[in-house]
N, C-alpha and C positions, 0 to 999 in steps of 0.2 A: 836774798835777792840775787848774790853774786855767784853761789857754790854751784855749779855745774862740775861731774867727776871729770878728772882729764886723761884722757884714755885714747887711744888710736883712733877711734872713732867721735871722739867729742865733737858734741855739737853745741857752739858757742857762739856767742857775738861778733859780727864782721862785716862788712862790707867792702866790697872790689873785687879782689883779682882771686882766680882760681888758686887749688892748694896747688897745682903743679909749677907756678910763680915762685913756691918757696923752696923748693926743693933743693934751692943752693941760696945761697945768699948772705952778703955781710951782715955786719949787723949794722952799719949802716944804713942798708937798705930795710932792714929789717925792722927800722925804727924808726926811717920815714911811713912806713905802712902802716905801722902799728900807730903812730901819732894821726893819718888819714882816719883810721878804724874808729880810735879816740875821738876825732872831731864830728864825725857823723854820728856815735851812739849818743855825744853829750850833748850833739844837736839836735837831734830828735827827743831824747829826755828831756833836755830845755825847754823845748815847746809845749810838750806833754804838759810840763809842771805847770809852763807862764798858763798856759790853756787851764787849767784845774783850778791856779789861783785868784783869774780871772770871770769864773763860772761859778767857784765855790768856795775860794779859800782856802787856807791853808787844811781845812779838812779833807778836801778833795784833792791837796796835792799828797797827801796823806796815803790815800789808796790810788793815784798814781804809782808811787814809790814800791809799794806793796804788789800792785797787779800789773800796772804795764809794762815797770822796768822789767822786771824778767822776760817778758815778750820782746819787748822791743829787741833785750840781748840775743833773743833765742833768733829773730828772724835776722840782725845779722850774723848772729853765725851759722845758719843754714849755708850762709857761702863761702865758710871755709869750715877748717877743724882746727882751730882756737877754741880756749878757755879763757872767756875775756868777762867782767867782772868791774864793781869797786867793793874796794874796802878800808880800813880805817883802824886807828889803834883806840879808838872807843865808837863800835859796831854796832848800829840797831838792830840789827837782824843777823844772829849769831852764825847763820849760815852765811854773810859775808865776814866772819871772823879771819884775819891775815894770818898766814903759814908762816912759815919761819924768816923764810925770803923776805916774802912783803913786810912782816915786820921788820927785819931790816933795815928796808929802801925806807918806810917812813921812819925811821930812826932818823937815817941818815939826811932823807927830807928836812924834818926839824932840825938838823945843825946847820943844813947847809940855809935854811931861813933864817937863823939866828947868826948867820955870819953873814946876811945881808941879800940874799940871794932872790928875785922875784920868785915868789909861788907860780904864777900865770905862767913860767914859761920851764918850771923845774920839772926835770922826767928823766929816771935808768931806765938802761935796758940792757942784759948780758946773755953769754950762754951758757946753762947751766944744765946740770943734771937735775929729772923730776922722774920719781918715779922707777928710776933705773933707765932714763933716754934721754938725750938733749933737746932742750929744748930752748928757744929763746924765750926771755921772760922782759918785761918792758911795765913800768907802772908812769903814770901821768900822776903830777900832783893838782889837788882840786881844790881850789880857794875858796873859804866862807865869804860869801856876798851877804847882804842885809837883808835878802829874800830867806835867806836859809834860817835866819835867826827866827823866823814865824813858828822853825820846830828844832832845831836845834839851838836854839840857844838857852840861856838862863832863866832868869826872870822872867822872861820876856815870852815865855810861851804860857799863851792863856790857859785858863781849866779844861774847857772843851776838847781841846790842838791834845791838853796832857793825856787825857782821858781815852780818847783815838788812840793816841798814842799806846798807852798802856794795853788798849785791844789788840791792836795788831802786833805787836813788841813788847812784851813785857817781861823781857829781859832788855832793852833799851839801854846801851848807855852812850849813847851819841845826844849828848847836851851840855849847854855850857859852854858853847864856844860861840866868839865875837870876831868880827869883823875883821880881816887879815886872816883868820887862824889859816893851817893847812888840817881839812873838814874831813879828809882822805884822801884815796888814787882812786884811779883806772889800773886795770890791773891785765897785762894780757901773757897766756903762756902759746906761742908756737910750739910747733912738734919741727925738729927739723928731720927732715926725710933724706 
């Protein structure tokens, strides 16, 4: 759902400002944008989902996940050249499997929860080399709500939710997590120009 190649020309998830906005910038700046980018993909996927679950349940939010996310990423990043993305250190869709980086940052995600820290409001972002170019890289962490648990969670995903599940993913291993967990990130790489 997440893997788009990231290359000069990547077309990825974004919404706002043209790529000539970045062609300098701190990374301060560069991680107020990237947290704008974050609130409107996870906005529009939010709705997407409550809409699915609302219609059909967790089976519908099923191929949500599956069909629209990718879309949704793809039309914002029609308006820039970002690779923006989630992923997670146990991935349902091995195409959003984390790099080295990202694993990482959710490494460090988890100490920095376990020393107390809100998930809702935890997020890196640095500049680093990808690739052989700089780029900035910025991940958002994503908190397990009680909606998530209808398919990631343990016990508690019916036979039906499994079974979907195994259709579309069946390499799956995003399950088993409760309420508080950190569920994954948002993941975004700028190219800096």
């Amino acid at each position: 759902m997440r893997r788009l190649t990231f290359a000069a020309s990547a077309i990825c998830m974004v919404l706002g400002f043209g790529s000539s906005t970045m062609a300098a910038g701190s990374a301060d700046e560069r991680t107020a944008e990237s947290r704008a980018v974050i609130k409107a993909f996870a906005g529009e996927l939010q709705a997407a989902l409550k809409g699915a679950m609302q219609s059909g349940g967790p089976l519908e939010a099923i191929a949500v996940c599956n069909e629209k996310a990718p879309a949704i990423a793809a039309r914002h990043g029609d308006a820039k050249t970002w690779e923006v993305g989630r992923t997670s250190l146990k991935y349902r869709n091995p195409g959003n499997a984390p790099d080295d980086w990202e694993t990482s940052v959710l490494r460090s995600f988890e100490q920095r929860k376990g020393a107390g820290e809100d998930i809702k409001t935890m997020d890196f972002g640095e500049f680093v080399e990808l690739d052989g170019k700089e780029v900035f890289r910025y991940m958002k962490a994503i908190p397990t709500g009680e909606v998530c648990l209808n398919c990631h969670g343990g016990d508690s995903v019916k036979p039906a939710v499994e079974a979907r599940l195994a259709e579309f993913y069946p390499d799956d291993q995003a399950r088993g997590y409760s309420i508080g967990d950190i569920r994954g990130a948002f993941s975004i790489a700028q190219p800096v120009e």
